[in-house]
C-alpha positions in Angstrom: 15.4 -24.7 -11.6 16.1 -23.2 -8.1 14.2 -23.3 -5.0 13.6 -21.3 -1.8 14.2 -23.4 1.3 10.8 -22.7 2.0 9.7 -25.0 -1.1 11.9 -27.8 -0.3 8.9 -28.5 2.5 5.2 -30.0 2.3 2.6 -27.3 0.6 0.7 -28.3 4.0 3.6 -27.1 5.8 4.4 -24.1 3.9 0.6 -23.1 4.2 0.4 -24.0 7.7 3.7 -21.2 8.1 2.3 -18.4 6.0 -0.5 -19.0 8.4 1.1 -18.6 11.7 3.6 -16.1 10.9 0.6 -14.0 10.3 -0.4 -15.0 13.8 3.0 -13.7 14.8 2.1 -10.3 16.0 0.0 -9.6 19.2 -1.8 -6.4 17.7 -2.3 -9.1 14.8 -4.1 -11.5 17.7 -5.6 -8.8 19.3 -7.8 -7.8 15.9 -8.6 -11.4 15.5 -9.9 -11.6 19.0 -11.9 -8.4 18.3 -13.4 -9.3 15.6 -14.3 -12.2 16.4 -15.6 -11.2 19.9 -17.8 -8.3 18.6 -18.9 -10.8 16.0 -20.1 -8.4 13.4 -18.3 -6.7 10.1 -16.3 -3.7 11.6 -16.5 -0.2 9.7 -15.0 2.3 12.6 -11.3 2.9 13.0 -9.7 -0.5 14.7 -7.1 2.0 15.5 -9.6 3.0 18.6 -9.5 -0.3 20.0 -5.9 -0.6 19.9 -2.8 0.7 21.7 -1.1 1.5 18.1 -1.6 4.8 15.9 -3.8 4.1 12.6 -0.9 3.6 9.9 0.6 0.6 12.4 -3.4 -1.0 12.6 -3.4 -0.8 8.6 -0.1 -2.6 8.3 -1.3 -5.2 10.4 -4.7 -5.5 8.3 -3.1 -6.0 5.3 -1.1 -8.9 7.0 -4.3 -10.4 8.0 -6.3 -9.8 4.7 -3.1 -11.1 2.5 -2.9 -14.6 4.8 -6.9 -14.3 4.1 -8.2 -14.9 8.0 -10.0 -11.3 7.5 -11.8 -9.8 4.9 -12.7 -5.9 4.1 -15.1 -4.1 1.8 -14.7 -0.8 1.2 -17.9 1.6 1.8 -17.3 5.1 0.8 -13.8 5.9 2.5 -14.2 3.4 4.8 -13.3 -0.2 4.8 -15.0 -2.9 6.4 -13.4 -5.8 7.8 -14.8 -9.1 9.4 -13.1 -12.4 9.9 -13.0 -14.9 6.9 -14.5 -17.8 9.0 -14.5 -20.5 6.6 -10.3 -19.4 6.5 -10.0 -19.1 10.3 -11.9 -22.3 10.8 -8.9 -24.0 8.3 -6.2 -22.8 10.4 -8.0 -23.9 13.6 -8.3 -27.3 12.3 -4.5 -26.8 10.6 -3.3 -25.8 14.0 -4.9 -28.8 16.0 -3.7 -30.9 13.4 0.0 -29.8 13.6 0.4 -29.8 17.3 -1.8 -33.5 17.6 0.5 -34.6 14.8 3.9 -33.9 17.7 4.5 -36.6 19.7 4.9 -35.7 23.6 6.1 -38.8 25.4 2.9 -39.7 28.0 4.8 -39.8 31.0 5.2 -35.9 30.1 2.7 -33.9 32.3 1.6 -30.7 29.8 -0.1 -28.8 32.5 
């Protein structure tokens, strides 16, 4: 049987990877942040709260949806798309686990 390189690693790594390469975009942060700022389901064209045209915003949903930290409904032609909190709160605590679990020596000053 063969293996990607990427299975040769933890599941809890390999999930923790798909998760932050989907972080790896700043118009990908930037929807995060604005939906979770306006803190409501979004129907309207994120397009308009972003520097990018409407085809580039959809490529970047789909990122989101398919790592599953946002979700969408579609209403008529419309879709509408809210954060998957219970999937963002994982990766918060997947993210404070992974950079707690990397030893900085103490006399190392981080700020």
């Amino acid at each position: 049987m063969a293996y990607t390189k990427s299975e040769l690693f933890s599941p809890e790594l390999q999930n923790c990877s798909t998760l932050f390469k989907a972080l790896a975009h700043p118009a990908r942060l930037a929807i995060l942040k604005y939906l979770a700022d306006t803190k409501t389901c979004i129907t309207g064209d994120l397009a308009d709260e972003l520097p990018l045209g409407r085809t580039t915003v959809n490529q970047h949903l789909k990122e989101l949806k398919d790592a599953g930290l946002i979700q969408g409904t579609t209403e008529g032609v419309k879709t509408c798309y809210c954060l998957n909190l219970r999937n963002v709160c994982e990766l918060k605590k997947m993210a404070e686990k992974f950079l707690n679990d990397i030893n900085i020596p103490v006399t190392f000053d981080c700020k």
